[in-house]
N, C-alpha and C positions, 0 to 999 in steps of 0.2 A: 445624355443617357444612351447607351449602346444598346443595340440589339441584344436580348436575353438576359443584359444585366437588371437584376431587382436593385431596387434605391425605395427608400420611406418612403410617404409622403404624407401628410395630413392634408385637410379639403383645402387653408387656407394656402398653403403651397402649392396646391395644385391648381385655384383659381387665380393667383398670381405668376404663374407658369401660363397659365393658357386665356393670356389677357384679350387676344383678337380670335377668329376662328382662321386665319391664316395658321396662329401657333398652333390651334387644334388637329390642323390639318397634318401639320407638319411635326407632330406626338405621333400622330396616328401613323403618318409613314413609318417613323422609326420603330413603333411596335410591332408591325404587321412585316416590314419588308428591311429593317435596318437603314432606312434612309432611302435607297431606290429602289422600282423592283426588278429583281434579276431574270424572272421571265411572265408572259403577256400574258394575263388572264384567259383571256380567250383561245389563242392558238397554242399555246404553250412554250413558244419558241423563246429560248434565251436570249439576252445578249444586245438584242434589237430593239429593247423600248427605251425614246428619249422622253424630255420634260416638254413641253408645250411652254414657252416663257410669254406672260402676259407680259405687254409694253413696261406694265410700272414696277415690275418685279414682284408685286401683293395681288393685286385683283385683276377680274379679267371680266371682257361685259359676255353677257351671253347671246344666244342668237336672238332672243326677245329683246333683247336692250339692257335690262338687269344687269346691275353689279354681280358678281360672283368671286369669292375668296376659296372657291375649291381648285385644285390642284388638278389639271391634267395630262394626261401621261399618253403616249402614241407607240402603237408598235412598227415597229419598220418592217414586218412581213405583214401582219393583215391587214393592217394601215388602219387599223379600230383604236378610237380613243376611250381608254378607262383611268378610274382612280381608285385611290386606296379605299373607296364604300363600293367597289365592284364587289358580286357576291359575297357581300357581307352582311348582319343586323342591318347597317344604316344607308343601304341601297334603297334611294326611293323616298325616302325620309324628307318634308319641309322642316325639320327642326333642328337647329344646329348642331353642331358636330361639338361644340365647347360644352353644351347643355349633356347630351350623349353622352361622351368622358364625365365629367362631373355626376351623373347621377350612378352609369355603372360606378364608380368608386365609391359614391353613396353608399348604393345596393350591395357591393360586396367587405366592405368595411364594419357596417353595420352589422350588432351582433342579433337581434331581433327581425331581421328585415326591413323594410320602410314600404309607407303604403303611400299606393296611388295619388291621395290625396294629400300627403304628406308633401311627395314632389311638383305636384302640379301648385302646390301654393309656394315652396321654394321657389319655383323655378319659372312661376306663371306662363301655363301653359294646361290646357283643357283638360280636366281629370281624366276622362277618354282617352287622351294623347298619354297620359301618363301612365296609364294601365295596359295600353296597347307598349310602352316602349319597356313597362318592365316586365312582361309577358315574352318580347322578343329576348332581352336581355336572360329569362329562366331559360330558354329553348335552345338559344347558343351555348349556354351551361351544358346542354347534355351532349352537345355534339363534340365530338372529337376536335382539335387536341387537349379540349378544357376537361372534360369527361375522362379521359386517359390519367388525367392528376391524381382523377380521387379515385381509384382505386390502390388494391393493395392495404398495406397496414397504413393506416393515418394514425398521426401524431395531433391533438386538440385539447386545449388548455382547458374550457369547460366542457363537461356538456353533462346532458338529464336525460335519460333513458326513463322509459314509464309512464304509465298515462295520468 
């Protein structure tokens, strides 16, 4: 899937699409950036960020020793390493990135909403964790470029006005 282009998906394609969190990771590139990104988080500068290649081509340990399946990226002016959860929702996050994709698709597929508790027994993971992630999930809604969609005249198959 290319950058900008829409394609279906229902949940079970989308959880067979993103079998590891390498795959997660590597959705998330091409959503955010088309595959690499063209300029540095941080300094702004174009042009000059490579990939950081872990030995085995999937995972890399981290300075603690831990396994890591996250993707890191270097800029060649500030020499600062970031990834695709730099300023984003899932900056900071212990909870996977495959878990993240899967329930925003939940949360926006769904016609009723889905509650907290509804995803933390999916997806076993503390109802706390799960009210805290669909809470960040409403708050990126309102920020631009998502927020920019819904305005204007909307086009919507159902809807109910009135109390």
């Amino acid at each position: 899937m290319r950058h900008g282009q829409a394609r279906v998906l229902d949940t079970r394609q989308l959880q067979s699409s993103l079998k590891t969190e390498a795959d997660a990771y590597l959705m998330l590139e091409d959503l955010r950036w088309g595959g690499a990104p063209s300029a540095c988080p941080k300094c702004g500068v174009e042009g000059r960020c490579y990939f950081l290649n872990p030995s085995n081509g999937v995972s890399r340990k981290t300075r603690t020793g831990s396994v890591s399946e996250r993707r890191v990226w270097k800029c060649g002016a500030c020499r600062r390493q970031f990834s695709v959860l730099t300023d984003t929702i899932f900056h900071g996050t212990k909870i996977s990135i495959r878990t993240w994709l899967l329930v925003i698709f939940e949360f926006v597929s769904s016609k009723n909403s889905v509650s907290a508790w509804e995803i933390s027994r999916k997806y076993e993971i503390t109802n706390e964790s799960a009210w805290h992630m669909l809470h960040r999930i409403r708050e990126a809604m309102k920020r631009e470029p998502v927020a920019g969609l819904l305005k204007g005249e909307i086009q919507a198959d159902e809807t109910y006005i009135g109390g």
